[in-house]
N, C-alpha and C positions, 0 to 999 in steps of 0.2 A: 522520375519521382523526386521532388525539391521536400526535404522533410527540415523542420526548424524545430529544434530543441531550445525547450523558456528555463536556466540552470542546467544548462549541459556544462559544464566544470563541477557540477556537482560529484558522488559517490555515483549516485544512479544514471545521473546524464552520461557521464563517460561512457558508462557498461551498453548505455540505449546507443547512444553515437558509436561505438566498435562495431554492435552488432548489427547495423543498418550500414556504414563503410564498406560491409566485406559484401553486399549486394549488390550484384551488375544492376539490379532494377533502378538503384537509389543513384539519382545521379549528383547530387547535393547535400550536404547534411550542415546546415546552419547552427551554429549556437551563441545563444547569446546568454555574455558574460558583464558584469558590472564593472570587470577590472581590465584594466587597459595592459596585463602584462600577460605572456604567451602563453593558453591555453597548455599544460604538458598533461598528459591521458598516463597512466598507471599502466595500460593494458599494449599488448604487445600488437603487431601489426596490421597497424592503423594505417587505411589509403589515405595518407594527408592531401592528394590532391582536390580530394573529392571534398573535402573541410574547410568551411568557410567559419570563423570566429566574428562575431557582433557587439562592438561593446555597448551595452546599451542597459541604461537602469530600467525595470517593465512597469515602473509605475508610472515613466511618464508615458500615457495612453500614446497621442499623437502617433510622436517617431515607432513605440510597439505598434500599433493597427499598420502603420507604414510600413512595414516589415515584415509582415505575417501575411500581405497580401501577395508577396514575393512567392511565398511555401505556396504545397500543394496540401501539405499536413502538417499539426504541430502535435508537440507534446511538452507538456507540460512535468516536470520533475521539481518543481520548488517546495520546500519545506515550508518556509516562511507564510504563514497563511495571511499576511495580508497583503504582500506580492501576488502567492498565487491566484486570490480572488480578483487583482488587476488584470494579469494575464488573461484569466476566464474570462473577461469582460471584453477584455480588447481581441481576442479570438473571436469572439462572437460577433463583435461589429466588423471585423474584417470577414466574418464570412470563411474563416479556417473552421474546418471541422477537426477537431484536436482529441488527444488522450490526456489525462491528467492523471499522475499518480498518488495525490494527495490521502491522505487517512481523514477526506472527510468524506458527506455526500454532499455538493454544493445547491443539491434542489433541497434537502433542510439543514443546512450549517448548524454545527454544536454550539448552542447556544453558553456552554461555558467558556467558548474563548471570544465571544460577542465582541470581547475588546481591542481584539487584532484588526477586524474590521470595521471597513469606512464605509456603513451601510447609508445608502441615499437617502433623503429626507428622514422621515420620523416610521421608517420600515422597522420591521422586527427580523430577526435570522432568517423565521418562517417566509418574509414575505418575499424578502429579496431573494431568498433560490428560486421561490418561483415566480419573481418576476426575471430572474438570469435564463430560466428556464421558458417562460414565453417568449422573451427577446429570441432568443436560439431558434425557437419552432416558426417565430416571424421570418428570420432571419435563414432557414431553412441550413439551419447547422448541427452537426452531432457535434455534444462534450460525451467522449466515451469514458467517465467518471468512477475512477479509484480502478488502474487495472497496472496492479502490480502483483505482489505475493497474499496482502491481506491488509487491502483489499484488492483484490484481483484473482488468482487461482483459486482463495476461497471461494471467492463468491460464482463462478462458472462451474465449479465442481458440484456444490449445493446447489445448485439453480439447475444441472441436470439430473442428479438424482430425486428432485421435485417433480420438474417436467413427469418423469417415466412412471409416476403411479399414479394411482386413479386418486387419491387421497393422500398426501405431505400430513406426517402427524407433527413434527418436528426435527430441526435441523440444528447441529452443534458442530461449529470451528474451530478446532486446537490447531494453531498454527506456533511459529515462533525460531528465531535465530538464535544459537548459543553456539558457544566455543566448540571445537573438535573437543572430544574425549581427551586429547593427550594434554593439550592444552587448557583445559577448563580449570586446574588448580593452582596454575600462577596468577590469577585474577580474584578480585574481590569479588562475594556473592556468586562463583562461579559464572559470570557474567564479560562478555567482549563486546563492546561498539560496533557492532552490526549495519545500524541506523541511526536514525541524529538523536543524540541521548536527553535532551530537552522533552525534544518528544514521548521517549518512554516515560520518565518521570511523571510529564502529564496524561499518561494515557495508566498511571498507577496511583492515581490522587484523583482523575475524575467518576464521577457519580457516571451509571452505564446505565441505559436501555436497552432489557432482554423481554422475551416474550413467556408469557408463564403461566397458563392455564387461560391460553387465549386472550389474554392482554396484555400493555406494553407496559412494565413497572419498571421502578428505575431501584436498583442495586448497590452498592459498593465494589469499586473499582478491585479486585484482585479477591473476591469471594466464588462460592461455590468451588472450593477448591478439589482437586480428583489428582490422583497417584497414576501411576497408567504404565506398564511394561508394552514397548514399541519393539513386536519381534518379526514384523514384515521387513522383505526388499534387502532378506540378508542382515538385518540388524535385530539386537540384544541389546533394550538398554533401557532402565529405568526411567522416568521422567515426572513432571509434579505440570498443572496448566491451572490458569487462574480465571477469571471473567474479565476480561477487558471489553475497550472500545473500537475494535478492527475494522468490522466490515459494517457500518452503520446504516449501509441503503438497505439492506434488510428487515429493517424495522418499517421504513415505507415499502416496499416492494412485494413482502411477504406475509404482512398481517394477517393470513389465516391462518398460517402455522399455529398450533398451540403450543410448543415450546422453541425457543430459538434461543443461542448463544453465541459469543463467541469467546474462546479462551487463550492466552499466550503460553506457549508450551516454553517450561527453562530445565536444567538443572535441578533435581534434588537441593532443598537449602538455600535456594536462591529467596525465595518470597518469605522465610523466615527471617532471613535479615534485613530485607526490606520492612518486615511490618517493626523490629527493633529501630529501624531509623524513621520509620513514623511516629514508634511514643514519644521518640529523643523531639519530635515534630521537625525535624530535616527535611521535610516535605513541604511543609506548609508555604505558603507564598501571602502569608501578612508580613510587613519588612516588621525585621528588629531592630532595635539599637544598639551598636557596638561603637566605641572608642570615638562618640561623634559622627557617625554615619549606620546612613538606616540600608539593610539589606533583606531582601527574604530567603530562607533557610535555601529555599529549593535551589533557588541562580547560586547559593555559596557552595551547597551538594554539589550541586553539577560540574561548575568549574573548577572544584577540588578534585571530583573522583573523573572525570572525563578522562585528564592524561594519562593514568592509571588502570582505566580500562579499555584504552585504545590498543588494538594490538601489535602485537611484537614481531619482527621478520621473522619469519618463517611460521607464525599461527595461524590458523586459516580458521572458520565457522561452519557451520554447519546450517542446513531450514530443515523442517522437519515439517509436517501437515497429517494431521488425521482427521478426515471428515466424516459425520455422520448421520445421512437421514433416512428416520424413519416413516414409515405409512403403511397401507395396504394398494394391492393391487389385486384385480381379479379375485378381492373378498377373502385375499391371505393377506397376512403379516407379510412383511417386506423389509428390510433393511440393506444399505448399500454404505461400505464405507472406503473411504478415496485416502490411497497412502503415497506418500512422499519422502523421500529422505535423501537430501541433495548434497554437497559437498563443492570446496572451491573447486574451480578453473588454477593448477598451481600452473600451469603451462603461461597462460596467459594473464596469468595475475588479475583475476576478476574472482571476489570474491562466491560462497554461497549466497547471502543475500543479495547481491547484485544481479546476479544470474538468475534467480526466481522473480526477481521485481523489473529487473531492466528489461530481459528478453520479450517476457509478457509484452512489455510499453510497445517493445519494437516490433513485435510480430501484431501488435493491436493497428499500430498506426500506418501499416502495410494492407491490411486488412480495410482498414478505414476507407486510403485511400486511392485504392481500388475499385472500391462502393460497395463491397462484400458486405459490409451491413449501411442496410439504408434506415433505418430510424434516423430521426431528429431530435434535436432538444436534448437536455441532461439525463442520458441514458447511462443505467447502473450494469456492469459488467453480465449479471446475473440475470439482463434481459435481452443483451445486445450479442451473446456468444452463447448461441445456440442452433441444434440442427447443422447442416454442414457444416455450419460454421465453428458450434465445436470442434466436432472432428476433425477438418482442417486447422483450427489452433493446436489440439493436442499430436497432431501430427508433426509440425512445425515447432514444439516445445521439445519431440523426439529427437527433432535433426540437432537440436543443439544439446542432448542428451540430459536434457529432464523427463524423467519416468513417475506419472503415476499411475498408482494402478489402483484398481477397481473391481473389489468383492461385493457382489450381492449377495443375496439371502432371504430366503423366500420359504415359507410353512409354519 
């Protein structure tokens, strides 16, 4: 198996490239890098033989399609969303059936970041995922789209607790990375760099689609706020979760649900001084004028507090997950809710988040390319892992000693 990672020198590419190195199955693991200087991985024993580095920019289409026809599977780990919409693209013409772990859905791209990408002629967001999405099915290729923590274990957790009743009344995601307990008080807003903080900012400033009495309404980013004591899986701990933007193919995928969410679980106090640095408007992304040059609040926030919230030797993170859907089955009430509570790899220096988002990617695109799921086209986690095939992934999340577990509830 030749597996080619699109940002493997990333946070999450490295974690997916370890965790596919230590398989006799994988005999290749490609990554392509933009920069011409030596790929160095954070994580401990890595088969460098088996490690091929690529330097290569992926917007230019050609040389990517050229190179992905090499792999047996890709995946995709780019933050940058109008790289990664390149990549998607050039996967598809080459005929890679790939994983991508982006926070979007790319069969309907978030029309609020419209301006990252370079949509073909006079398309709208809507059109172009599903014309990326017929190209794929022409082209008889699977994008296994958003399988990482959230989106990714959210959405295969909720997507079997649906499956198993006779009726899904509604489904809610409280996911979210924060500091270790010990460590959450040397940092501002009890808050550590997890993920690319660009991203969090914007996913706490955009307008959200939830589902609310059977239709799609759009919200404020970090509302519907809930308190919540997390005392599964051995743990005691208070916690606060907001409404964000996580698992977005939900909103296409599940529209009969009558309530859907999803929330990012932080620290007590965290989202109170976030909403303090939105009156200051630090958020906002209209540029100001200062001393001769125009900036917007958000890129000055970011790159003021980024160094500040990156963390320090020896602090590790923590993922937390609590999912919950409700329905009837066999004409009872039914609820089933899926717990998580994950912590670093200090051995091998791989963070929690890494381990919840990278493994996924890697145990996805093993799966893939194997043919363990045969759909086509831009398929959402929550339709593509299920039946053996869950249980086979959640077996395979065991080996690498991710636990969740799973209460029902029924009368």
């Amino acid at each position: 198996m030749r597996v080619l990672i699109v940002g493997g020198s990333g946070r999450m590419g490295t974690v997916i490239a370890w965790d596919l190195l230590r398989d006799n199955e994988v005999e290749v693991v490609g990554i392509v890098d933009r920069q011409s200087s030596i790929l160095q991985m954070p994580q401990k024993g890595i088969n460098s033989n088996k490690l091929i580095v690529h330097v290569l920019d992926v917007t230019d289409m050609e040389k990517t399609r050229r190179l992905m026809r090499e792999y047996d599977v890709g995946v995709i780990s780019l933050a940058d969303r109008k790289a990664n919409y390149r990549a998607v693209e050039a996967a598809i013409d080459a005929r890679l059936n790939t994983v991508d772990i982006l926070e979007d859905y790319h069969r309907k791209p978030d029309p609020s970041g419209a301006e990252a990408l370079e949509v073909p002629g006079q398309m709208t967001p809507d059109e172009y995922g599903e014309w990326l999405h017929k190209r794929a099915m022409e082209n008889d290729v699977l994008l296994l789209d958003g399988l990482g923590f959230a989106p990714g274990l959210s959405n295969i957790t909720l997507g079997d607790g649906i499956r198993r009743m006779d009726k899904a009344e509604s489904a809610i995601a409280r996911v979210g990375g924060i500091p270790a307990r010990e460590a959450r008080g040397k940092y501002p807003l009890n808050y550590m760099i997890t993920w690319a903080f660009d991203h969090v900012l914007r996913e706490y400033t955009a307008q959200v689609e939830v589902i609310k009495n059977g239709k799609v309404q759009q919200v404020p980013a970090l509302s519907d706020r809930e308190s919540f004591r997390f005392t599964e899986l051995g743990r005691d701990e208070e916690l606060e979760c907001a409404v964000t933007r996580g698992i977005p193919s939900f909103i296409f995928t599940r529209r009969q649900l009558s309530g859907f969410a999803e929330k990012t679980i932080r620290w007590p106090g965290h989202y109170e001084g976030i909403d303090r640095l939105k009156e200051c408007g630090m958020l906002d992304l209209t540029p100001v004028e200062f001393e001769g040059m125009r900036i917007a609040p958000r890129d000055f926030l970011s790159s003021v507090m980024s160094p500040k919230l990156a963390p320090s030797e020896g602090d590790t993170d923590v993922c937390i997950m609590w999912n919950t859907v409700i329905g009837t089955e066999n004409g009872k009430k039914m609820r089933i809710d899926y717990y998580m509570w994950e912590e670093a790899d200090k051995e091998n220096g791989i963070s929690a988040m890494g381990r919840v988002t990278g493994f996924p990617a890697a145990i996805g695109a093993r799966f893939v390319a194997r043919g363990d799921i045969r759909k086509k086209g831009i398929v959402a986690p929550e339709d593509a892992i299920e039946g053996e095939v869950y249980r086979g992934f959640l077996d395979e999340l065991r080996k690498r000693n991710i636990t969740i577990r799973e209460v029902p509830e029924s009368g």
